[in-house]
C-alpha positions in Angstrom: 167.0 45.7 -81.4 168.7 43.6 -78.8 168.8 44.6 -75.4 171.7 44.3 -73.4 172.3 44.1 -69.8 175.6 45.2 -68.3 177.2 44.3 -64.6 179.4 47.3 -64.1 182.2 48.3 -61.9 182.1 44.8 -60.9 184.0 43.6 -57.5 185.7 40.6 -59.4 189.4 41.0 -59.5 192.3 38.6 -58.8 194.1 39.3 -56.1 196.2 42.4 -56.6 200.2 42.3 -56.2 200.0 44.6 -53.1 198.6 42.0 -50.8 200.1 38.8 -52.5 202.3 38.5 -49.9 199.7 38.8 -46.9 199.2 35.5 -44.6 195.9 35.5 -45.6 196.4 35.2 -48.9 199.6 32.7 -49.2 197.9 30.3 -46.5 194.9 29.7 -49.3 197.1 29.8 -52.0 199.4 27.1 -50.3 196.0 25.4 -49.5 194.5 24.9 -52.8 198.5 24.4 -54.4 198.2 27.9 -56.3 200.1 31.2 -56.1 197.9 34.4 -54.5 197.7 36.1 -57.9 195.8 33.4 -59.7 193.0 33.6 -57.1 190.3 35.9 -57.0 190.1 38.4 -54.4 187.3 37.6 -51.8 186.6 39.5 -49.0 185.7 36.2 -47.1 189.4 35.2 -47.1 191.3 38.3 -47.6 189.1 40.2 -45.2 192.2 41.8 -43.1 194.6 41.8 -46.1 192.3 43.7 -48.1 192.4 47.0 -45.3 195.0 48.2 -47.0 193.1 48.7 -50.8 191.8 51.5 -52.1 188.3 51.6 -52.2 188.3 47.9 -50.0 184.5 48.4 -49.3 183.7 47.9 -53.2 185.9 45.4 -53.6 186.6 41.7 -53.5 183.0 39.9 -53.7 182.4 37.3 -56.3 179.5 36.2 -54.9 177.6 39.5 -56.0 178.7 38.4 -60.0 177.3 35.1 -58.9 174.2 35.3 -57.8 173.3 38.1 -60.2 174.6 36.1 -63.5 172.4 33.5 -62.7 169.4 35.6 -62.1 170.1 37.0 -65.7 171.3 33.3 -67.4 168.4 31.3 -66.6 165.5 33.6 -67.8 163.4 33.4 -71.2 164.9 36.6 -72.2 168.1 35.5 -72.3 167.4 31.8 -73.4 165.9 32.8 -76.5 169.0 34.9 -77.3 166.9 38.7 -76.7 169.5 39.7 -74.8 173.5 40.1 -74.8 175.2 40.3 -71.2 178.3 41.3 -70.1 180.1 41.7 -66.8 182.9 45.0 -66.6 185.2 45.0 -64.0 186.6 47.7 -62.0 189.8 47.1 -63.3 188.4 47.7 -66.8 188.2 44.1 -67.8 184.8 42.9 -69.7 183.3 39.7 -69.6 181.0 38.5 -72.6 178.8 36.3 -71.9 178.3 34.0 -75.2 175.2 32.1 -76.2 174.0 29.5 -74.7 176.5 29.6 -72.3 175.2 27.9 -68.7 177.5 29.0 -65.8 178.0 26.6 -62.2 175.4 27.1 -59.7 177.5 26.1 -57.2 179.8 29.0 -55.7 182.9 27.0 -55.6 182.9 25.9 -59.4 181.8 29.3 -60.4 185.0 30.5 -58.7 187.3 28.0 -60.3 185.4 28.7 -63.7 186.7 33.0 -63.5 189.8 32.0 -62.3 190.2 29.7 -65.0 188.5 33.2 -67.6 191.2 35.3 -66.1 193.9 32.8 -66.9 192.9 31.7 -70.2 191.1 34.9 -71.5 188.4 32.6 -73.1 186.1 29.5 -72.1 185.1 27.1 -75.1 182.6 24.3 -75.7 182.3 22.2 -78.8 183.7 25.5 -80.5 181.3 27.9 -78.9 182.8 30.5 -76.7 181.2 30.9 -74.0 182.8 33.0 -71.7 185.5 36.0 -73.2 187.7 38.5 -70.9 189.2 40.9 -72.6 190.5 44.7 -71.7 188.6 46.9 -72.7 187.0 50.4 -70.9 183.4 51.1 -69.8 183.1 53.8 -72.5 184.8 51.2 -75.2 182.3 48.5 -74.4 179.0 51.1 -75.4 180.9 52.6 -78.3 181.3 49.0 -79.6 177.5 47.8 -78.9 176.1 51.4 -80.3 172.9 51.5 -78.0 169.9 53.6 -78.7 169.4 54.4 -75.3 172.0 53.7 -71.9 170.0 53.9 -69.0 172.0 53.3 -65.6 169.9 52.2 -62.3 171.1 53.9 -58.7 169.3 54.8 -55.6 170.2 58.3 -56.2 168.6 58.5 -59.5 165.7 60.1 -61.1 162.7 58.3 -59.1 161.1 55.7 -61.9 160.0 51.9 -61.7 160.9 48.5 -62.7 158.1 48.9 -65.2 158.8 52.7 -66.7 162.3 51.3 -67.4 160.8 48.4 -69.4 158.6 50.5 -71.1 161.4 53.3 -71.7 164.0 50.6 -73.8 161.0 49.9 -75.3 160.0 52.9 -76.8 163.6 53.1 -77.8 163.5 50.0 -79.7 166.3 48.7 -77.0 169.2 49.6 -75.8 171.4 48.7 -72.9 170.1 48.5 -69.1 173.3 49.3 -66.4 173.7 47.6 -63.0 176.2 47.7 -60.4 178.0 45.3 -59.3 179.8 46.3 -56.5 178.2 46.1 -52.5 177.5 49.3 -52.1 178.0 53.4 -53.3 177.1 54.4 -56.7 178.8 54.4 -60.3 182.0 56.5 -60.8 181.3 59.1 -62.1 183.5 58.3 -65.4 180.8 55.8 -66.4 177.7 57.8 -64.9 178.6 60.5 -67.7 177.9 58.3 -70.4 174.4 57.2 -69.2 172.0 58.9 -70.9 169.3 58.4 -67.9 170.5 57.8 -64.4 167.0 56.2 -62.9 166.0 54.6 -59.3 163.5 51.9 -59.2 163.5 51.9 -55.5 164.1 53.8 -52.4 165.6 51.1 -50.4 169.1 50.3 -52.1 168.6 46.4 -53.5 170.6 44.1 -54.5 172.4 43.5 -57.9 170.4 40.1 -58.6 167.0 41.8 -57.5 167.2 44.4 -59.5 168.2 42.2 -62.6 165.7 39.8 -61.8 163.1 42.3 -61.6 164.2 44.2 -64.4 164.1 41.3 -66.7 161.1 40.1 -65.7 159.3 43.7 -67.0 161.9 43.9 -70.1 159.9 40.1 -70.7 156.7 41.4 -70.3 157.1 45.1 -72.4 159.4 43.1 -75.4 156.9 40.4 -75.2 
């Protein structure tokens, strides 16, 4: 079965109406020639305007999807098409990531590339999509892919190991692994529900693109 490997709750978000009008976010947008609400949200620039959000702390870093989607991208497991990835948005928008598909290394292009995605709903190459946004919930996204198992990873979970994860999806035949990605606090507790094991791999809290990094790397080596 193919495994799959979903960035949830994800701080990637354009910037929201409320704090359109905020200096910090016209002054870019008149900058870069754009209007605030085609931008995406980063705390780097909207640092003071962003005080005002709910939930401000999980919010407004692109950099986290960055890094971590090409820890995930470049790897065997996901060259040779053993595994499907897909980013979900706090805003309940998910991102598919196509086949094949080779994202900017470079933070700035990667930028322009999702604000592009939000604009245009799809990315295509030589007919290949790859890159999709759509609306769509957390709980609509597994009932689609129908997953043997849904294991979530949080600090506050069951104690476990890279490796014991691995091996787990693989005595399920596959199924889908479930990693923040948001700067810190845990998953809601809408999506938590649906996980069938909530496990930690660690007792220090990492970071998105190690634990995908690490994960894959054991997912490679159990899958074979």
């Amino acid at each position: 079965m193919l495994l799959s490997l979903i960035i949830a709750e994800s701080a990637l978000e354009l910037v929201p109406p409320r704090i359109a009008s905020h200096p910090s976010a016209v002054n870019q947008a008149r900058r870069e020639s754009r209007k605030p609400q085609q931008m995406l949200l980063d705390r780097s620039y909207h640092h003071a305007a962003m005080r005002t959000l709910q939930e401000a702390y999980r919010r407004g870093r692109p950099d986290i999807i960055h890094i971590s989607l090409i820890s995930a991208i470049y790897t065997p497991l996901f060259l040779e098409d053993r595994m499907q990835l897909f980013v979900h948005t706090r805003d309940d928008n998910v991102i598919t990531i196509g086949k094949g598909a080779r994202l900017p290394k470079s933070y700035p292009r990667f930028i322009s590339l999702m604000e592009q995605l939000f604009q245009q709903k799809k990315i295509v190459s030589d007919d290949n999509v790859l890159l999709e946004l759509k609306q769509e919930t957390f709980a609509g996204l597994i009932k689609r892919l129908k997953p043997e198992t849904v294991i979530g990873l949080s600090r506050i979970g069951k104690r476990s190991s890279f490796a014991e994860v691995a091996n787990h999806m693989g005595r399920a035949r596959g199924g889908i692994l479930i990693v923040g990605g948001f700067p810190r606090g845990h998953f809601g507790s809408n999506l938590s529900k649906i996980f069938d094991q909530v496990l930690s791999v660690h007792e220090q809290p990492l970071e998105a693109h190690v634990v995908i990094a690490r994960s894959i790397y054991e997912l490679e080596k159990a899958f074979g």
